[in-house]
C-alpha positions in Angstrom: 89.1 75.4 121.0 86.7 78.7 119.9 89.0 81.3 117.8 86.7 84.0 117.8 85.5 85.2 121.1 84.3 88.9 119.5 86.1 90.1 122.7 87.8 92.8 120.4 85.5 94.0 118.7 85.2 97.2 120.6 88.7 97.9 119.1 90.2 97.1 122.4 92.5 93.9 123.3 93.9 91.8 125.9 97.7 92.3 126.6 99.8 91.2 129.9 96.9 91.3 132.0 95.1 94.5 130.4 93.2 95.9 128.2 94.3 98.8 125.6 93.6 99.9 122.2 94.7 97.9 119.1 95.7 101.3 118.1 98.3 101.7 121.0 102.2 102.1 119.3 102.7 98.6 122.0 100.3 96.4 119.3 102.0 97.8 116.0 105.9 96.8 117.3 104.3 93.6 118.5 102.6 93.6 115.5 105.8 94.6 113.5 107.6 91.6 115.1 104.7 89.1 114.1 104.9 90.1 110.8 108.7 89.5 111.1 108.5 86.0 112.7 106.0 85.3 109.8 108.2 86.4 107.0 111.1 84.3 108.6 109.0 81.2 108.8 108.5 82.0 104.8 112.6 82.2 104.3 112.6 78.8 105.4 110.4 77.1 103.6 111.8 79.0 100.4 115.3 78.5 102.1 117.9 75.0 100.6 120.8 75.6 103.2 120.9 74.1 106.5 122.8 76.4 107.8 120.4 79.1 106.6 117.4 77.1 107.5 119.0 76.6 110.6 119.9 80.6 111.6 116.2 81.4 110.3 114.9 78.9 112.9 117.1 79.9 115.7 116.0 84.1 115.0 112.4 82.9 114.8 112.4 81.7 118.3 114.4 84.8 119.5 111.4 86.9 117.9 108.9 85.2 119.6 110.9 85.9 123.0 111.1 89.7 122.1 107.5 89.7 120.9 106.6 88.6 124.8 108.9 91.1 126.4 107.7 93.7 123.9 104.2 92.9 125.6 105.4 93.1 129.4 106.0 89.6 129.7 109.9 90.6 130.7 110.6 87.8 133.5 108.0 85.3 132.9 109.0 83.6 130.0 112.2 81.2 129.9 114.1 83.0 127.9 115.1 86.9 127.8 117.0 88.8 125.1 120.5 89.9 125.9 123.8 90.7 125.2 124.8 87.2 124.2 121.8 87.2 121.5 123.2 90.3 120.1 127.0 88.6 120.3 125.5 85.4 118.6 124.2 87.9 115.6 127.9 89.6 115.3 129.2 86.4 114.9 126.7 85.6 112.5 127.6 88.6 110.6 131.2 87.5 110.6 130.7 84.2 109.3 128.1 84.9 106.8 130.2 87.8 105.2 133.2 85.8 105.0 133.1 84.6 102.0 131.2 88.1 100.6 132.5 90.6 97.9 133.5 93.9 99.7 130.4 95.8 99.1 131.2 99.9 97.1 128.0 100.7 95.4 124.1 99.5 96.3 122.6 96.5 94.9 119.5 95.5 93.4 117.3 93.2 96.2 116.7 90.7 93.3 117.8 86.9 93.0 116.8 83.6 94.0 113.7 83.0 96.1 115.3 82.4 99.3 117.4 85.4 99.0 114.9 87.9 98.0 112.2 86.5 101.1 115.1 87.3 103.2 115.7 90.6 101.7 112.0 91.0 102.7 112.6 89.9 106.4 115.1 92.8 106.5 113.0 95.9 105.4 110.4 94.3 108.3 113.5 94.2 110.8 113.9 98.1 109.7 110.8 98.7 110.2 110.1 96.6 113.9 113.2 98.7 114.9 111.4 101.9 114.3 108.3 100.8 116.1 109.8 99.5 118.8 112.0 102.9 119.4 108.8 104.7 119.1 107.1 103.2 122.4 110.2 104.3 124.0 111.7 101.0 124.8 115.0 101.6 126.6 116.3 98.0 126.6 119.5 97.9 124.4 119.7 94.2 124.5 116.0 94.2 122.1 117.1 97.1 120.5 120.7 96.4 119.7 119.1 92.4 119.1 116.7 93.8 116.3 119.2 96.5 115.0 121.7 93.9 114.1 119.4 91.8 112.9 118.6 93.9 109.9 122.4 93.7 109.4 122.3 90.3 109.3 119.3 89.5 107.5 121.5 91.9 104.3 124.1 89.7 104.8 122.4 86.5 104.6 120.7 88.0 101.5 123.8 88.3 99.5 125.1 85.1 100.9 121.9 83.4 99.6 122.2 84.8 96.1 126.3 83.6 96.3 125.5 80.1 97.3 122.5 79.8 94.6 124.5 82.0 92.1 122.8 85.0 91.2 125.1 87.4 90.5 124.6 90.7 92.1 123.6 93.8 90.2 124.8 97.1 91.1 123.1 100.2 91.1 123.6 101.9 87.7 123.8 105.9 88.3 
């Protein structure tokens, strides 16, 4: 298989069926989301927990489906984002903080390796949000999806550093 056609060299690339910029806002969320999925592929190779490994694996796929509706692909793959996916991250939420220190005062992102990758995978989250509210997209299943996901991610940060036991640091103002 040839990687490098040179097709895009004119600062133009394929997408659904056309052709458009690599400047358009629609290739930075995209590209916002790669980054994402790739980050989240990083958490679980740093990552000991199965049941973090497994979360990671299950949001990685989900990423890939929202990357492909992000594109215009909404209807031709398998799978579409919805109201169940955001559900499944509440729940997440739930389960993850259970065992969680209520949180008064911000903390520093530091501790283990796994912890701190995810910490990473949330800033990205923050920032795919951002882009994808920026092309306008009006589907509250993606953005509700990606906006919890950031909460998540948090949570499974500080989980991360409970299970490996790094203690949290507070803020000192």
């Amino acid at each position: 298989m040839k990687y490098a056609f040179g097709s895009g060299d004119d600062g133009r690339t394929n997408i659904y069926n056309r052709r458009i910029s690599k400047t358009d806002q629609i290739i930075k969320a995209v590209g916002d989301i790669d980054e994402l999925s790739a980050h989240i592929g990083h958490a679980v190779s740093c990552a000991d927990d199965d049941r973090i490994i497994k979360t990671l694996e299950e949001i990685e796929y989900d990423l890939y489906v929202t990357s492909a509706e992000l594109a215009g692909y909404k209807g031709t793959a398998a799978k579409k984002i919805s109201a169940n996916d955001v559900k499944r991250l509440e729940g997440w939420i739930t389960e993850y903080s259970r065992d969680l220190d209520e949180m008064r005062e911000f903390i520093y992102p530091n501790g283990s390796m796994s912890a701190t990758e995810i910490n990473i995978c949330r800033t990205i989250a923050r920032r795919a949000e951002i882009s994808i509210l920026e092309i306008g997209m009006d589907d509250k299943d993606i953005t509700g999806y990606i906006n919890r996901l950031s909460s998540l991610l948090f949570v499974m940060f500080r989980y991360a550093n409970k299970k490996g036991g790094h203690k949290e640091e507070r803020y000192r103002l």
